[in-house]
Steps between C-alpha positions, in 0.01 A plus 500: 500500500578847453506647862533858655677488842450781738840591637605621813895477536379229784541161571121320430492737134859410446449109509089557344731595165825260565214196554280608183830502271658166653136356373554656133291772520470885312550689771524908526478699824321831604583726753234736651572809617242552779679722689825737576673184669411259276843308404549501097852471542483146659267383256651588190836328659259171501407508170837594429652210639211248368599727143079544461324788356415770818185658447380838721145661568461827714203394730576822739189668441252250519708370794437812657134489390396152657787400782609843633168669460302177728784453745500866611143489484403205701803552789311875490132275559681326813540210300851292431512420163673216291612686197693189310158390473414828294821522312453131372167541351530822353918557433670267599382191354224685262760672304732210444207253349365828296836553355574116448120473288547782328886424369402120389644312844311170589546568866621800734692319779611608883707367778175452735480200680203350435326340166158570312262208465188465252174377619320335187157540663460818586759590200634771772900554581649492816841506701609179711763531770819450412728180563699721786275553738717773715536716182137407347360883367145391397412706745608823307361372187135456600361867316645333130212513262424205286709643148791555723517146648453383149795687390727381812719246560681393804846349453558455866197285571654231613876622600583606874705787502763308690511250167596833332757591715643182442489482135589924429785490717689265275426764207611876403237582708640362824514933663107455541485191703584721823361822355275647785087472468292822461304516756389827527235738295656472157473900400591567861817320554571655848144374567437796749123512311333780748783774376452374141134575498534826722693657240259450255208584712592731764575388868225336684383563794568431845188355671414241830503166574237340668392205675201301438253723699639848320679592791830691382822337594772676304569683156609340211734654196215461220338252345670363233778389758278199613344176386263270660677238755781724521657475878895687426584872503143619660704676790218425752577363841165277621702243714364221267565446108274712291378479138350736224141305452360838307572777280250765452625780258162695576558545860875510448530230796686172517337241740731323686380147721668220662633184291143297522326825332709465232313145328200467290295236379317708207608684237329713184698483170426714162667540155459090455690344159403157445748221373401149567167624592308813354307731759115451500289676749344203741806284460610362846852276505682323770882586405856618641605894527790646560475851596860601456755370299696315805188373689388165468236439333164444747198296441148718484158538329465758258200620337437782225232760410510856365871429386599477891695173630399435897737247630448365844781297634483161669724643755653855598737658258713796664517849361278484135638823366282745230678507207661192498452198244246220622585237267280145463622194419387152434727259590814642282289712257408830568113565475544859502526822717454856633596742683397516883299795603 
């Protein structure tokens, strides 16, 4: 096949292209430029090195427009969002399989760990965990639309990254077998997010915290400095551990309660995609959610109307964030999912 790799200087898009040309593949790369700190440099030493064609797209503005514009947004709502999810359906992942369809590529490939199934009856698209199940990112992937997972594939399916590490450091490529992870915000690499945001909306407010009865108990430095379960850098002394359990951007106060406060057994969720299963109004399903991307997955009931997902857990899940990804799986395929509100 004739594939288009996105390329990222890293180690998983490094060994996505090495794997698809040791099987006797086309293969070209594209770089997307999402950002001020986005790496071209690396990239183009990849395809360099692999001597393949290096493509490039400017996706600043309507990076800007969808990622930027909802992360400053929602953390200005109270909420904590999960902007990869964003990014992948609308930049990330939308412009690679738009380029590779409209520049006669069979597939648009990517270093994600996890692979895309096909569901005969229902004729619907979906991803499947991937074989490593600590670096398994079906979790980000669950807002792909059905023409994108069409367009996708998955080269590390069924590869650990360790099995990488093993196999790349015998290559030209050996430097990124102990390059470090990104693990922070990638268009705010110091990942201080609150100073990002106040300089392109103006400081926020100082305002109070509260306990569960509305009783003040200190001030807090504005709201965008806090998510939900948060228990670190609150500068309150109570004489007992203490966590954020609300965020109310109205009232400008942060609730603060003791650990037991801070689980749930209920949550609302909104913006629902559908992959293994589309989203009709009356459906009810038994399945397993993860509600952020390092959370096991937990066993609940979930029924739908009016586009709204209400999950009730069969036990208590601790600090169900707004903003976040609730993501639905059955078994190893993922239904669909939201965003919690």
């Amino acid at each position: 096949m004739k594939i288009l790799v996105g390329l990222s200087g890293g180690l998983d898009s490094t060994y996505t292209a090495y794997k698809l040309l040791k099987e006797g593949h086309s293969v070209e790369g594209l770089v997307l430029i999402m950002h001020d700190h986005t790496d071209v440099s690396s990239a183009k030493k990849i395809a360099d090195t692999l001597n393949i064609k290096l493509h490039t797209l400017d996706c600043r503005d309507i990076f800007k427009q969808y990622v930027i514009s909802n992360f400053i947004s929602e953390y200005s709502s109270g909420h904590t969002p999960n902007p990869c999810t964003v990014c992948n359906r609308y930049v990330k992942i939308a412009q690679l399989c738009k380029y590779a369809v409209e520049n006669g590529f069979d597939k648009a490939a990517t270093g994600h760990y996890a692979s895309i199934g096909f569901d005969e009856v229902s004729n619907r698209y979906y991803i499947e965990k991937g074989a490593d199940e600590k670096k398994d990112q079906s979790y980000m992937l669950w807002y792909l639309t059905q023409e994108q997972l069409k367009t996708l594939y998955f080269p590390l399916s069924d590869v650990t990254k360790e099995q990488i590490r093993e196999e790349i450091k015998n290559t030209e490529f050996a430097y990124l077998v102990s390059a470090k992870e990104s693990q922070e915000i990638c268009f705010i690499p110091d990942n201080d997010y609150a100073s990002y945001i106040e300089k392109q909306t103006g400081t926020f407010p100082e305002g109070d915290f509260v306990d569960a009865a509305g009783r003040v108990i200190g001030r807090h430095k504005g709201i965008i400095h806090y998510t939900i379960g948060q228990r670190k850098g609150l500068g309150l002394s109570l004489g007992a551990p203490a966590y954020i359990t609300k965020i109310d951007p109205q009232n400008n106060t942060v609730t603060v309660e003791k650990q037991s406060d801070v689980k749930c057994n209920m949550l609302k969720a909104n913006s629902l995609n559908g992959q293994l299963l589309s989203i009709d109004d009356g459906s009810k399903y038994t399945l397993d959610v993860k509600i952020r991307y390092a959370a096991k997955p937990m066993k609940a009931d979930v029924s739908i109307e009016n586009g709204v997902a209400t999950v009730t857990f069969s036990d208590s899940v601790r600090a169900v964030t707004p903003g976040q990804s609730a993501v639905f799986y059955l078994e190893n395929r993922l239904a669909f999912g939201g965003v919690i509100i």
